[in-house]
N, C-alpha and C positions, 0 to 999 in steps of 0.2 A: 265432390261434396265439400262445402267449405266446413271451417272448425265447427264445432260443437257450441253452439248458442253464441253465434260472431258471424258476420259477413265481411269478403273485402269491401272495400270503398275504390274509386275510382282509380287509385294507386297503387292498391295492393294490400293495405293497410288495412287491420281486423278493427271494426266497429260491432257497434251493439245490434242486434236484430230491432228493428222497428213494427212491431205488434200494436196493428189496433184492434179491438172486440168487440163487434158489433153488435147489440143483444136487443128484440123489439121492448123490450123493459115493460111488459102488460101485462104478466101474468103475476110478477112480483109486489107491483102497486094493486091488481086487482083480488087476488087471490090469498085470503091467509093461509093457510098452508104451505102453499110455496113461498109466502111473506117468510113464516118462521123457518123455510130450508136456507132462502138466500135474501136475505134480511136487508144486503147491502145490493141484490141484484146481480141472477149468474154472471153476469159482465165480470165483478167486483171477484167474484171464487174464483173465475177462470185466470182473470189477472194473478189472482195471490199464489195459483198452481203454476204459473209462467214462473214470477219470480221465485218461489221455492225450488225450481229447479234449472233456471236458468240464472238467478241472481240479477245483479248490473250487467248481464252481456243482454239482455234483453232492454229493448225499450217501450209500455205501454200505455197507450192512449184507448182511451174509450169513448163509444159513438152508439148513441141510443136514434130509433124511432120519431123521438118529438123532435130531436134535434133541427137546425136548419139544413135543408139534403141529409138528414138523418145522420147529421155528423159526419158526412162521407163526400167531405167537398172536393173540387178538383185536387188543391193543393194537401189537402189530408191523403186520400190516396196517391198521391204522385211521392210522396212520405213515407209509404206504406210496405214492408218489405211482405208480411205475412197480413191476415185478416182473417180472424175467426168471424163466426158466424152462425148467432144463435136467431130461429126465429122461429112463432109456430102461431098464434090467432092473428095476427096481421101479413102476412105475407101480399094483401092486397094495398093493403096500402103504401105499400114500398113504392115510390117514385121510378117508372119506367127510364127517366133520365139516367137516374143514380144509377141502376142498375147496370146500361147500357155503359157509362164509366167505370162499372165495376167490371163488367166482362170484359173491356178492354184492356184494364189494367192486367186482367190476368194472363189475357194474351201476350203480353206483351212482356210478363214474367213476376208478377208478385203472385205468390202465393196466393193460396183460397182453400179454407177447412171452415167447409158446412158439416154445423154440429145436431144429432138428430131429425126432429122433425124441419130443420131446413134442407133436410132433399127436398120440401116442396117449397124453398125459396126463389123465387122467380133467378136469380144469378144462377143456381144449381141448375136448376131448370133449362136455362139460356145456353148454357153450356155441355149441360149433357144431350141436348137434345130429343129427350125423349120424355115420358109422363111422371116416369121416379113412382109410381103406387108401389106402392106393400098391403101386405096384410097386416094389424094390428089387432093386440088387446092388452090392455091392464095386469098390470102390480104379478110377473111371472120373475119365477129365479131366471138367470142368464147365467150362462158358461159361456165364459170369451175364449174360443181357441184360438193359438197363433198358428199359421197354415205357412208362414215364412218369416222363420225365426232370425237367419240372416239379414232381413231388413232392416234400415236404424233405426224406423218406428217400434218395432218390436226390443228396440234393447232394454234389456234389464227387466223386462215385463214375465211376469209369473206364467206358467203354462198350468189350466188354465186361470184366466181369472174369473171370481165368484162376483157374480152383482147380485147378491139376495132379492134383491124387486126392484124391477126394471117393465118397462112399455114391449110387449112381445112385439117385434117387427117380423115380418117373416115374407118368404118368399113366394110369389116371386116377386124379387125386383126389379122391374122395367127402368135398367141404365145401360147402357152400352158397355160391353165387357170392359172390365178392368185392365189399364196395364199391367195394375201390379196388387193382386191380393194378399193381403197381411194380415186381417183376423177374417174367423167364422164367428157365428154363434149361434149357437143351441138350448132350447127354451123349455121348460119343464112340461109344458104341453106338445113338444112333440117338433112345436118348428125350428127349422136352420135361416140363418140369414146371412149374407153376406157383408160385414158388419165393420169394416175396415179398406177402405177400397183406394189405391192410388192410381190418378188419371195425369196426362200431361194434355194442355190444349194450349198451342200456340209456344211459347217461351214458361209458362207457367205450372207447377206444379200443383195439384189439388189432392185433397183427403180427404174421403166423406166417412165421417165416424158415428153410428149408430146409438149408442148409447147416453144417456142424458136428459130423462123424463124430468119434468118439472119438478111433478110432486115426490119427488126419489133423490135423496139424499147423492146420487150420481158423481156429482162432480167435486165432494168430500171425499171421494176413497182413492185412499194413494195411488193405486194404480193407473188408473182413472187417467190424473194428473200429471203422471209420467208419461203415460201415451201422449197425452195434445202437448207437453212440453215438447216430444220425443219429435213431434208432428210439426210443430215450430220449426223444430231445427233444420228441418228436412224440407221442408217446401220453400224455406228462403233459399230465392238464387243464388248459386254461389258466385256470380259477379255480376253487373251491370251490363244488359242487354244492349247491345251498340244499335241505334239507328240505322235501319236499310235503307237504301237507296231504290227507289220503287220509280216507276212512270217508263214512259217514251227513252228509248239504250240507241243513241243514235253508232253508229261504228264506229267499234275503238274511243268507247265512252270510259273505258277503264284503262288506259294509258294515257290519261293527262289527270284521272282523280286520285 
């Protein structure tokens, strides 16, 4: 695991995490209610939770929807150490290109944290391979249990934590098992979900984190905040994936490279 909000660079030497935040920015322009939770666009809160708890070792760019390739051009992710990702009424309109560049880069080892209802973002999607459905309903208390406190996501996070009103997800969720489960949650009507999930696919590490309704103040509560910072830190690779060497191995191809 490299330092705590730092990656090496090609030398060895600790730079900044390179954080871009992808958000479809529709519900904030459409919607006053969620106008008056994230006024500047969750993109904008989720940035101000990176730096309040990564500072300068972080570095963030943001990438909307309207953008050209949705903000998410070759050389933007090729940039890119981690990438959040909020998305929830446009999920169609996401360009199958960009996508296809998205799921490569993560193979290849950048980070990927799909935030709530982007389990149904076509990159989650592409990558989990399966349908991602839940069960849902509206404005329910949440208790976020940690199920693996040793994790780094988990550091410094309260056991549990309280989301007074929250989007009830519940199970079952249709993802392929977890490598590695770090929270549960438990919903004042009764359902469990699995609400914290760490996957590896190819070189890249991924975090799917459940909570984050629109219209719920979410991504204002310190803990919150601590987690997807905690979750930065953790899914940037801790070095630069070297290029394979792939095709036609004639004999004793590896005693003259």
């Amino acid at each position: 695991m490299g330092l705590a909000g730092s990656r090496p660079d090609e030398r060895g030497a600790t730079v900044a995490i390179r954080a871009t935040i992808w958000n479809e920015y529709v519900h904030e322009r459409r919607d006053a209610p969620v106008a008056k939770i994230y006024p500047n666009g969750i993109h904008v809160t989720l940035g101000e939770a990176l730096r309040e708890h990564l500072g300068d070792e972080v570095e963030i760019r943001y990438a909307t929807l309207d953008q050209p390739c949705h903000g998410l051009t070759t050389e933007v992710l090729e940039q890119t150490d981690v990438l959040l990702w909020w998305g929830h009424v446009a999920h169609r309109d996401v360009s199958d290109e960009v996508v296809a560049d998205v799921v490569e880069r993560v193979r290849a080892g950048m980070g990927f944290i799909p935030l709530h209802s982007a389990l149904k973002s076509k990159p989650f999607l592409t990558l989990m391979g399966t349908t991602c459905r839940i069960n849902y309903r509206h404005d329910e208390r949440e208790l976020l249990w940690t199920v693996n406190p040793g994790h780094p996501i988990a550091q410094g996070i309260p056991h549990p934590v309280i989301i007074p009103e929250q989007e009830m997800y519940g199970e079952f969720f249709d993802i392929p098992a977890p490598d590695e489960l770090v929270f549960i949650s438990s919903f004042s009507g009764g359902e469990v979900f699995r609400s914290g999930c760490c996957f590896r696919r190819g070189s890249g590490r991924i975090f799917y984190f459940s909570p984050g309704h629109e219209t719920n103040p979410v991504y204002h509560q310190p803990e919150i905040r601590r987690i997807i910072a905690n979750a930065v830190r953790w899914a940037c690779p801790d070095e630069a994936v070297p290029e394979q060497r792939y095709g036609h191995a004639p004999a004793g191809w590896f005693e003259t490279s």
